[in-house]
C-alpha positions in Angstrom: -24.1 -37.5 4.1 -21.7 -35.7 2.1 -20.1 -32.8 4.0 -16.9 -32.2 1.6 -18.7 -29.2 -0.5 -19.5 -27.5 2.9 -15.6 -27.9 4.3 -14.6 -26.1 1.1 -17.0 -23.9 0.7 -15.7 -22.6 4.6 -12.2 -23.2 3.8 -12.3 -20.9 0.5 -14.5 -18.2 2.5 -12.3 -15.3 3.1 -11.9 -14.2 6.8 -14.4 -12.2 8.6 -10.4 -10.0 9.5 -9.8 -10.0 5.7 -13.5 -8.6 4.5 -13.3 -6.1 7.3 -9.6 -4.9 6.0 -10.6 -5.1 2.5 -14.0 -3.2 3.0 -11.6 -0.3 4.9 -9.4 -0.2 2.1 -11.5 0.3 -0.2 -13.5 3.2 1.3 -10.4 5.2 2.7 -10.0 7.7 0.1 -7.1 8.5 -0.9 -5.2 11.2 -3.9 -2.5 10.9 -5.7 -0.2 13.6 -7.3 2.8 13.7 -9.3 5.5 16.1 -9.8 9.0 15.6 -11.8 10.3 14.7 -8.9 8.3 12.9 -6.4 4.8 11.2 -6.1 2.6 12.6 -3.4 -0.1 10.3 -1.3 -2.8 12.0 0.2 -5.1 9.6 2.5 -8.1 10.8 5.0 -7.4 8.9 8.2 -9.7 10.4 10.8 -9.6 9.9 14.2 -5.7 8.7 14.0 -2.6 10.3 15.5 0.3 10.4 13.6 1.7 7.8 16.4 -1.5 4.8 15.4 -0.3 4.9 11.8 2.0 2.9 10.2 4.0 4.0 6.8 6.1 1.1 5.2 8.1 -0.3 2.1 8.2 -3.3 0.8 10.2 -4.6 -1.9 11.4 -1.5 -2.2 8.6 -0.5 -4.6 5.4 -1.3 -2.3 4.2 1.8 -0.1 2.1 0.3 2.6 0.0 3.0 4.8 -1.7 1.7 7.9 -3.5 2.0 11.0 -5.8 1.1 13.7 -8.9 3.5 14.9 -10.6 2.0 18.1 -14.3 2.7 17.8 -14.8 3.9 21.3 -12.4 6.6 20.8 -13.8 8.5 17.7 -15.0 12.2 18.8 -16.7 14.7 16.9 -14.4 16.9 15.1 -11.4 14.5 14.5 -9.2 15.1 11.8 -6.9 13.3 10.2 -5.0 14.0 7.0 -1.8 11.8 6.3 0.1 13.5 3.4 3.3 11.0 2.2 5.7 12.3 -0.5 8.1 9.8 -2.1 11.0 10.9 -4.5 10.9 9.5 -7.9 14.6 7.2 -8.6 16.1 8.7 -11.3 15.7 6.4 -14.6 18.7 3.8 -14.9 20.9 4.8 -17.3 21.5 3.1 -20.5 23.6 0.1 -21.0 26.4 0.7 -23.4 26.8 -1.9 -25.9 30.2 -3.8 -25.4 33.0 -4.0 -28.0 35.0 -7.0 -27.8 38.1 -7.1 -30.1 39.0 -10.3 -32.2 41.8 -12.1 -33.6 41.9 -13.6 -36.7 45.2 -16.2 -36.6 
């Protein structure tokens, strides 16, 4: 009885945590909008005070919204709009070529 094909098969399966986060993910919509000088995120999260979500940012370029609605809590009527703005970095500037001087002896 061979019973390698089945460990793998379970050890590749993504986690019943992961497929529940990832199906959540996916069906939170969310808008984006840009202006000269900032990016705007606009993300339905009903049923959530402003205290149950979490805004981050990672590696300084990585904008991670989240947060945790408990089932038994969800009324009728709940709203829940997060709106995020984030100001654009200005561009870098140029690099200026460098001039080095030589000597001919």
């Amino acid at each position: 009885m061979d019973t390698t094909d089945e460990a793998e098969k379970s050890f590749n399966a993504p986690t019943r945590t992961y497929v529940r986060d990832a199906k959540a993910m996916a069906s939170t919509p969310a808008d984006v909008k840009e202006y000269p000088n900032s990016y705007v995120f606009i993300i339905d999260m009903p049923g959530l005070k402003s205290g149950d979500i979490k805004v981050q940012v990672e590696d300084d370029n990585v904008l991670l919204i989240s947060g945790e609605r408990k089932r038994e809590e969800e009324k009728e009527g709940a709203k829940g709009v997060l709106t995020v703005t984030v100001e654009k970095l200005p561009p870098p500037e140029p690099k200026k070529p460098k001039t080095i001087e030589v000597k001919i002896a």
